[in-house]
N, C-alpha and C positions, 0 to 999 in steps of 0.2 A: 536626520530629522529629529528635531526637539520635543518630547513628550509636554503635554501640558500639566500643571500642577495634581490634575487627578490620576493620570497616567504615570507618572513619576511614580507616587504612592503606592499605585497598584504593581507596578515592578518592583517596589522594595519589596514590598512584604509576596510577592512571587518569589523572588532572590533567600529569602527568610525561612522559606521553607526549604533547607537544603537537598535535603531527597527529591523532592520534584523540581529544584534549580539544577539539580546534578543528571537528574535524568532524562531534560530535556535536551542537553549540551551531549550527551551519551547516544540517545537517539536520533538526534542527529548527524554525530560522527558515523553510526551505524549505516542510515538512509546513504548521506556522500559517499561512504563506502560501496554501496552495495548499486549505487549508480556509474559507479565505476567499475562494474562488474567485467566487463570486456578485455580491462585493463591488467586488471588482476586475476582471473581466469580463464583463458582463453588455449585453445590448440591452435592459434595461429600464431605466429610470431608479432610482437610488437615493434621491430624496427628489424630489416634486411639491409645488408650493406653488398652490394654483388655487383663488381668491375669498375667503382668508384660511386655508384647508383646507388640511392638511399630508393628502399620500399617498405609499404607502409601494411603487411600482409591483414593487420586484423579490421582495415575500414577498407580496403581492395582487394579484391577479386584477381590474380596474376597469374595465370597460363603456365603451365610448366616449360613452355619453350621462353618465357624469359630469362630462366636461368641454365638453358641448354639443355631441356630435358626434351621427348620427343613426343609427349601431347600436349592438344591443344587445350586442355578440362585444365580447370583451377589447381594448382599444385598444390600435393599433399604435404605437409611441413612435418608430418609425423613419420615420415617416408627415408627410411635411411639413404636411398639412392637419392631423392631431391636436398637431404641435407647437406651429403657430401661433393655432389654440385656445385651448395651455394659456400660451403664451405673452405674450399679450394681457392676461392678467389673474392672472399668476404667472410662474413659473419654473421651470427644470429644473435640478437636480442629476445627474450623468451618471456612471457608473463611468468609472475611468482608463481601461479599455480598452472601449469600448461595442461589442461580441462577444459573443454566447457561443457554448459549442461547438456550436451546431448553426447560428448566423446565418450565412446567405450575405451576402457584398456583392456588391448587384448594380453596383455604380457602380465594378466595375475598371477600372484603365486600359488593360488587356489581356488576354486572354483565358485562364482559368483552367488550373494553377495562375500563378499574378501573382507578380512578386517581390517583395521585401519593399519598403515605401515610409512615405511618413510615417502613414499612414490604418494599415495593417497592416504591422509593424513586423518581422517574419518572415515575409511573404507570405501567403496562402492556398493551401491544398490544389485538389486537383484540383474540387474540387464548390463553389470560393469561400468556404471556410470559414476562418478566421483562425486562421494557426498559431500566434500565442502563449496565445491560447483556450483551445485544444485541449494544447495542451501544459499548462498551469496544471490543465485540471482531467483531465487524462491523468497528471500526476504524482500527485495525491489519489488519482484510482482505484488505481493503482498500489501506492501506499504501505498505501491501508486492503485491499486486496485480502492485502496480503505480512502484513500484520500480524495481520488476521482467520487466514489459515490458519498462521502461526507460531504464534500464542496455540492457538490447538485441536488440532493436529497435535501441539503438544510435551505437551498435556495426555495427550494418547493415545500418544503415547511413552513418557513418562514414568511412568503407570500401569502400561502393558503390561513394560517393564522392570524396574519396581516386583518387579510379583508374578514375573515371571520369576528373576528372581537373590534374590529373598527365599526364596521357596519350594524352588526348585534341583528336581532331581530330572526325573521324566517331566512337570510342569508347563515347566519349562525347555525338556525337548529337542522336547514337541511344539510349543510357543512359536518358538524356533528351526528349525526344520522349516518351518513355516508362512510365518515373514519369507521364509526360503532360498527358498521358491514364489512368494512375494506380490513379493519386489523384484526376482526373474528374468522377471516378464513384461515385453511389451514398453508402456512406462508412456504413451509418446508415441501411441503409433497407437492404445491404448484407450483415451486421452482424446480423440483423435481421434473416434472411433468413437461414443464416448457423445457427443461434442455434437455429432456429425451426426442422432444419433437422437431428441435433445430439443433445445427450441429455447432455445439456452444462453442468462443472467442471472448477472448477480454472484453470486448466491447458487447456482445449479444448479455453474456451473463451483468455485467453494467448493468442494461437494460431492464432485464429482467427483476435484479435485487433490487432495481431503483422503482420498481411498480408498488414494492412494500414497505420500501424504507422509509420513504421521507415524515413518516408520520410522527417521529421524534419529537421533533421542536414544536410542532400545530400547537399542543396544549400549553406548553408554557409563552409561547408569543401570542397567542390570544388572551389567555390571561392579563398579559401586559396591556394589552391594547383595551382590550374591557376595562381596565381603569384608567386607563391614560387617557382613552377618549373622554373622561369628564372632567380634568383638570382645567381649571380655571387659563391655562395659557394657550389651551385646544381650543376652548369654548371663544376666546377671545381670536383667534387667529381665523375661526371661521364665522362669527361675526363681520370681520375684516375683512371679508373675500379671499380667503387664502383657497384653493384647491387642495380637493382631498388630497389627492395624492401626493401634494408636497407634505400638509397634515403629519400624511402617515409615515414617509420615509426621512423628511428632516426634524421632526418632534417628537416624535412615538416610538420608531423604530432604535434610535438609537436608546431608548430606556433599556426598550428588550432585548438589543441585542446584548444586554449584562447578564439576563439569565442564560442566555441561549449559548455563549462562548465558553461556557463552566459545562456544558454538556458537550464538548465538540472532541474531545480526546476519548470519552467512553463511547461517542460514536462511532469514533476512527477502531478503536477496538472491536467492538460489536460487528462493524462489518469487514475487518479483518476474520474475525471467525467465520465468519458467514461463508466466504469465499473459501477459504481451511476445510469446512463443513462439508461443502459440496465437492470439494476436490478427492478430501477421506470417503465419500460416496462412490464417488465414480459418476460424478455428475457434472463436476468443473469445468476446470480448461480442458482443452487439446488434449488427446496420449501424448504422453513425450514432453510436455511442458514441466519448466518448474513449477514443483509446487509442494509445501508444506503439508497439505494435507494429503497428497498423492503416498511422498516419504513417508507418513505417519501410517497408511494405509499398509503400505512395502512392512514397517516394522511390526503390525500386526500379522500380515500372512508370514514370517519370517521370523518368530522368535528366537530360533537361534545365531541372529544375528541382532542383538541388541544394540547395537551401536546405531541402526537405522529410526527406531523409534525415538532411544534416548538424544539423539542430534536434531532430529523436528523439535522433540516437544522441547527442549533444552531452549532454543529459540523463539517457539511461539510462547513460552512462558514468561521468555525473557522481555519481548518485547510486550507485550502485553500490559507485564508488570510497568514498566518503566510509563508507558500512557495511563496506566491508571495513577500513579505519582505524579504524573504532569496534570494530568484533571485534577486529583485534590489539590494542588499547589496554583493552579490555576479558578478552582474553588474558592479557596483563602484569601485571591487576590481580590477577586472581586466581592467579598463579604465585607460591610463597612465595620460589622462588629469587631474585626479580627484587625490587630496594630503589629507594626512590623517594631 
């Protein structure tokens, strides 16, 4: 797809900013990574070779009697008797880190959480669980958790300030009235509240943080639209019979959406924490899920095991940082003051 001459511009001087050109390409090496998480840590095997039979143990479910064992339950690959089995008359292919986030090792050298060593390369948690695991598919949740509520939260910002500064008038001031109540309550202790009362999932806490969030972008795309609606090429379009609504999303909208995509990487962060927040509560996901603020929780009750707090926060610092370099790099591109 070919950018057009302003698009071009706004990639150079994106590119011009090396630290947030560099830390986009980084963060995203990071995300494909960490989407690939199954691949690269898992306690199942990634390819079975048993009697000339290729299997596939980490996307199927296969019975220990496929490989001559004598139950019918999913075979355990951690299981010296089902290795040697499949080993007699095939082979194993193993992911790099044979883990996943929920495998305990029971064969520590010491008593949980263990420190990091050649078998578990960041140690285990307090429950035996492998923190580079947990970490790989704690940064996935993370990232699709921040992304999921950026994408829907700016949708519903961006409408709600649409019609607010389009319309102006008592649509505006009871629009404004409404934010002034909804962002004054207290946002922590009612999400709090709400996931003591259901038994929170990805999708319910979604729900829930997205009752607060979206109020981000309201003020700067009403702004936009408050001025845009008196430009001389508005005023003539509805003279003309144009409808509002084409009005607002093919002539207005695209002004605003220049402020509102310089905000979109500190959003993604902002609700990266969020979700961190409530997990270091004990108010997030699932027990037993990954999750970065769970680990950071573990390295609080646990300081004699530092390795659990320094490998969250090592992470959520890291990724953090790199989106707020993508926001001011993405800041820069769209200021017209600023030349590449």
């Amino acid at each position: 797809m070919k950018l057009n001459r302003l698009n071009q511009e706004r990639w150079h001087k994106f590119k011009a900013n090396r630290r947030g050109y560099w830390s986009l390409w980084l963060f995203l090496s990071l995300f494909i990574v960490s989407l690939l998480a199954e691949v690269i840590a898992n306690d199942k095997p990634l390819l079975v070779r048993f009697q000339s039979e290729f299997y596939f143990p980490f996307l199927v479910e296969y019975a220990e009697t496929e490989f001559g064992g004598e139950f019918e339950m999913e075979a355990d690959y951690r299981d010296e008797f089902v290795r040697e089995l499949i080993t007699e008359k095939g082979w194993i292919l193993e992911a790099p880190i044979p883990f996943s986030y929920t495998t305990i090792n029971h064969d520590l050298p010491s008593p949980a959480p263990s420190p990091p060593s050649d078998v578990n390369w960041l140690g285990t948690d307090d429950k035996g669980r492998d923190v580079v695991a947990r970490l790989i598919y704690g940064f996935r949740i993370s990232v699709l958790f921040g992304l999921f509520l950026t994408f829907f939260s700016s949708i519903i910002g961006i409408a709600a300030g649409a019609v607010q500064g389009y319309y102006g008038g008592r649509i505006d001031i009871l629009g404004q009235r409404f934010i002034e109540v909804w962002s004054g309550m207290p946002t922590l202790f009612l999400l709090i509240i709400l996931s003591s009362v259901v038994q929170p999932n990805f999708w319910w806490l979604l729900g829930i943080t997205l009752l607060f969030g979206w109020m981000a972008l309201v003020g700067v795309v009403r702004a936009e639209f408050l001025r845009g609606r008196n430009f001389a090429y508005v005023l003539a379009a509805k003279a003309l019979g144009v409808g509002d609504r084409q009005i607002m999303f093919r002539h207005i909208l695209p002004n605003a959406m220049v402020a509102s995509v310089t905000f979109l990487p500190f959003i993604l962060g902002g609700s990266i924490t969020t979700l961190t927040s409530l997990d270091f509560l004990g108010f997030g996901l699932p027990v037993g899920s990954p999750s970065l603020g769970e680990l950071l929780a573990q390295g609080k009750a646990n300081l004699q095991a530092p390795w659990l707090g320094i490998s969250a926060f090592f992470i959520l610092a890291s990724m953090l940082s790199l989106l707020v370099f993508i926001g001011e790099a993405v800041r820069d591109a769209f200021d017209p003051r600023k030349s590449y």
